[in-house]
C-alpha positions in Angstrom: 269.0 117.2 -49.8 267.0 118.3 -47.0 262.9 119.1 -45.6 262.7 122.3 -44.5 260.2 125.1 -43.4 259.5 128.5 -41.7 256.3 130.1 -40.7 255.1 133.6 -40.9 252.4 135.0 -38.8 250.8 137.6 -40.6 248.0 138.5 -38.5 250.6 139.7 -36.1 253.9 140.7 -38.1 256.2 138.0 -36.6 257.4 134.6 -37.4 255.6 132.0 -36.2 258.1 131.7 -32.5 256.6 128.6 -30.8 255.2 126.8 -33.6 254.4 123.4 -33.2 255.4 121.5 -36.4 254.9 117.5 -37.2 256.1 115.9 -40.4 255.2 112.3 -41.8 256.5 110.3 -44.9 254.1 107.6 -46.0 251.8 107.8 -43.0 254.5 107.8 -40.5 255.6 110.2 -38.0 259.4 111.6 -38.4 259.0 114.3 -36.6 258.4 116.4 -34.5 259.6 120.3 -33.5 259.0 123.5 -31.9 259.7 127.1 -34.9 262.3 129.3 -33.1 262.3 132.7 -32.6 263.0 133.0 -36.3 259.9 131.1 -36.8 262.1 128.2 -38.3 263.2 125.1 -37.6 266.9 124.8 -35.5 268.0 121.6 -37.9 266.4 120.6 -41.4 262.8 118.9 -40.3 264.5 115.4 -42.3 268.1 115.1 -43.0 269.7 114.0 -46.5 269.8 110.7 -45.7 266.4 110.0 -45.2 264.8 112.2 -47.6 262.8 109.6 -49.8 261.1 109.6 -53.0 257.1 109.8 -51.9 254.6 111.4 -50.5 255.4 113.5 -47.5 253.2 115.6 -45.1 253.7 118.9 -42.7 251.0 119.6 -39.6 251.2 122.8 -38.6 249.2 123.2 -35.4 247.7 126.9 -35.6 245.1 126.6 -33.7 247.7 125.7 -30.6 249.7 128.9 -31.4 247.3 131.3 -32.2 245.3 130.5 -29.1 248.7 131.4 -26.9 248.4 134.9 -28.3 245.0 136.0 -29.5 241.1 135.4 -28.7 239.7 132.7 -31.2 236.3 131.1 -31.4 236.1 127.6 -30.4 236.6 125.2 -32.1 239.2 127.7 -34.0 238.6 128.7 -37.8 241.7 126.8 -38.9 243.2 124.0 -35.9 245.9 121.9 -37.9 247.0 122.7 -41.0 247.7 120.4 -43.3 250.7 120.4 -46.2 250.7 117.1 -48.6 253.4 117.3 -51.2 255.5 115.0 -52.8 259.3 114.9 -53.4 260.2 113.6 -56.8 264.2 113.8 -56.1 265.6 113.2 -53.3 268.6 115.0 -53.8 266.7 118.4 -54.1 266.2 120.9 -51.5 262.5 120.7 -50.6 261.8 124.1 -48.5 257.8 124.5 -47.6 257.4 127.6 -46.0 254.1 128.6 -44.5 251.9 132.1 -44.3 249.1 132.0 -41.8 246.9 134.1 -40.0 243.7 132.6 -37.7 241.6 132.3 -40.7 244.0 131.8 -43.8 247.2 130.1 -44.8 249.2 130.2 -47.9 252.0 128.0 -49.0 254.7 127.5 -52.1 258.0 125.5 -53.1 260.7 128.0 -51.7 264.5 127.5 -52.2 
């Protein structure tokens, strides 16, 4: 019924506070927000009602956040990390939660 994510930073055993997060459906932009301190969105990233059938995409800018709180080469090992999946019903939850450090990143279908 709803997008939603969290992030975990591993490399420093926190969520991912501060996050910059973008989400597209089809190509398009319908998002855009900053991970709390919980390293989570305040609101589902899209709402019931506009959860669609299709292929969807999460950016998760790393290379932004990491470089607010540790030394990383330049250009960084990982900058924006990209998440394509696809919702097949839209009356599912669809929860994509992310585990990243500056040079890794791991993702599943949560609940």
């Amino acid at each position: 019924m709803s997008i939603t994510s969290h992030c975990l930073d591993l490399f420093h055993g926190c969520p991912g506070a501060g996050m910059r997060v973008e989400i597209y459906f089809e190509k398009q932009k319908i998002n855009s927000v900053l991970l709390n301190k919980d390293g989570r969105s305040d609101q589902a990233l899209v709402e019931t009602s506009n959860v669609k059938t299709g292929n969807w995409e999460l950016i998760f800018f790393v290379g932004d956040y990491f470089k607010k709180k540790t030394k990383l080469t330049d250009p960084p090992f990982l900058n924006e990390v990209v998440i394509k999946f696809g919702v097949a019903d839209p009356k599912d939850n669809y929860h994509v939660p992310i585990l990243v450090t500056p040079h890794s990143y791991s993702t599943y279908r949560g609940s």
